[in-house]
KOLFIDREN-96564 format. One line per 3 residues: number of its first residue (from 1); their letters; for each residue x, y, z of C-alpha. Coordinates in nm, 4 decimals, always signed. Each point is the difference from the previous one (the first is absolute). Last residue first. Layout:
// residues N
NUM	A	X:Y:Z ~ ...
END
This chain:
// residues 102
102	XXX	-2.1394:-0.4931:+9.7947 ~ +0.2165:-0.0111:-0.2325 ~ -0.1466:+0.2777:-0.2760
99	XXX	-0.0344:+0.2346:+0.3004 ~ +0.3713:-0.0383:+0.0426 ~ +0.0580:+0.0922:-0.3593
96	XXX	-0.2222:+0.3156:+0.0199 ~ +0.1559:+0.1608:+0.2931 ~ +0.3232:-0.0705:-0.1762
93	XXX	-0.1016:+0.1922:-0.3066 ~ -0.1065:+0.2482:+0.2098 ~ +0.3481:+0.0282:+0.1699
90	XXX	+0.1908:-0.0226:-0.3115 ~ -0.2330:+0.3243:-0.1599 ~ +0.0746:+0.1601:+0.3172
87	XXX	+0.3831:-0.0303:+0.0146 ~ -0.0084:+0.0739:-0.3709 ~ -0.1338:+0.3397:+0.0518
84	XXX	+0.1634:+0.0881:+0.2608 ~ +0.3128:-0.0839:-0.1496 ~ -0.0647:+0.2210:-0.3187
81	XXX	-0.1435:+0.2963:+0.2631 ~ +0.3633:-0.0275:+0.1985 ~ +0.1626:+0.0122:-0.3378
78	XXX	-0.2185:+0.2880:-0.0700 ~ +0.1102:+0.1693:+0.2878 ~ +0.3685:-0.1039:-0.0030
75	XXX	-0.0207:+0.1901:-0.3922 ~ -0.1760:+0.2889:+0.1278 ~ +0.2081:+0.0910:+0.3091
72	XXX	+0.3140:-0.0652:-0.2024 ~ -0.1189:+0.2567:-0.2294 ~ -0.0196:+0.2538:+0.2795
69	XXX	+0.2905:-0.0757:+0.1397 ~ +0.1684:+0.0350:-0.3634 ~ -0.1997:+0.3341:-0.0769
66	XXX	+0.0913:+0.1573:+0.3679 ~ +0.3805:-0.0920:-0.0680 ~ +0.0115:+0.1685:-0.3520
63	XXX	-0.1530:+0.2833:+0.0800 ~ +0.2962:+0.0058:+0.3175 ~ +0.2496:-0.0110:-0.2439
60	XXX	-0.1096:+0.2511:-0.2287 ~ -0.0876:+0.2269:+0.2811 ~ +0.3835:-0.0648:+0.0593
57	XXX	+0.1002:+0.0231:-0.3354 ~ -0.1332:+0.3814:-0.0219 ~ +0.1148:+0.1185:+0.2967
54	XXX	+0.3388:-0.1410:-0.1168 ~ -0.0386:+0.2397:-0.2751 ~ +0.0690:-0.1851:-0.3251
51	XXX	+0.2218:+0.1122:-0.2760 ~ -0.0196:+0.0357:-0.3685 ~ -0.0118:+0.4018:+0.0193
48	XXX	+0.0301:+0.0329:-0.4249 ~ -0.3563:-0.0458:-0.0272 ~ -0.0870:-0.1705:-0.3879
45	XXX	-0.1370:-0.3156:+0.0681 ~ -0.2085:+0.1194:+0.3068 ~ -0.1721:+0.3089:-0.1945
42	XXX	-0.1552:-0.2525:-0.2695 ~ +0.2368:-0.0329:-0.3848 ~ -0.1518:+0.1837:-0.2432
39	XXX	-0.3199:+0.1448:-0.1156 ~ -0.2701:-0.0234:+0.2497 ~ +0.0083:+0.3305:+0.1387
36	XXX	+0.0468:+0.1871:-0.3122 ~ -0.3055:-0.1989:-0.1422 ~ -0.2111:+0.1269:+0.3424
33	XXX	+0.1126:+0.3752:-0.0641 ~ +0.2250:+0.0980:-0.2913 ~ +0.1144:-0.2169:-0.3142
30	XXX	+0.1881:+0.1665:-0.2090 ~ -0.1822:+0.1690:-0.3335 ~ +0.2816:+0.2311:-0.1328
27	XXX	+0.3608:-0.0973:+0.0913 ~ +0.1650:+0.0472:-0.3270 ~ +0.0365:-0.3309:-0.1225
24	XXX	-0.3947:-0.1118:+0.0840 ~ -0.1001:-0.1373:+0.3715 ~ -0.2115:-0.3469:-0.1036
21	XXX	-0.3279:+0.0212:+0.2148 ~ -0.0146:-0.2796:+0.2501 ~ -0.0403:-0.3722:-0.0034
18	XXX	+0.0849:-0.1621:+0.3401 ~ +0.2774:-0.2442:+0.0278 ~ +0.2873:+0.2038:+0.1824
15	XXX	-0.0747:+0.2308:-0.3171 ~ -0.1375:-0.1058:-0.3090 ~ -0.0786:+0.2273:-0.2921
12	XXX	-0.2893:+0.1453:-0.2051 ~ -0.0031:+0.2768:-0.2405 ~ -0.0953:-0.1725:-0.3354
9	XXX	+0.3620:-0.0316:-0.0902 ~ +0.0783:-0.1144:+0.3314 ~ -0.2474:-0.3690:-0.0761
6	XXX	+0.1493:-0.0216:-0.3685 ~ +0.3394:-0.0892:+0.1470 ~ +0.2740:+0.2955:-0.1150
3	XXX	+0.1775:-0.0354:-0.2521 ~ +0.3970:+0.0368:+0.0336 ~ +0.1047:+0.3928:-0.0713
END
């Protein structure tokens, strides 16, 4: 048999990234519980049903609508708070030139 990397031979291996105990030849020692449930590929990858309700896209859809109105609400209001801003800071600085000619 090809040798093994040094890390199996001391009872550790990798699954789906996550180091869990090394199952032996005969099936002794597999992982059970919380290492089962992380070794391998997550629920989503591996479901044969690869279809979506259309329930589920349109609650999808309409998530997607409240976050972008939403957003867009945030990013006019702190444009209008930007202008605002400037608008004063220009006015001031007018108030103080005119005072300066006087």
């Amino acid at each position: 048999p090809p040798a093994r990397p040094a890390a199996t031979k001391m009872g550790i291996g990798v699954a789906a990234g996550r180091w869990v105990p090394a199952r032996r030849r005969d099936g002794a020692g597999a992982p059970t519980g919380a290492a089962r449930a992380w070794s391998g590929y997550p629920r989503s990858m591996t479901d044969t049903d690869t279809g979506t309700s259309l329930l589920q896209r349109v609650v999808a859809i309409l998530v997607l609508a409240v976050a972008a109105w939403i957003l867009l609400k945030v990013v006019i209001g702190v444009l209008v708070g930007v202008a605002t801003t400037v608008v004063v800071v220009l006015a001031v600085g007018a108030v103080v030139w005119a005072l300066t000619k006087l």
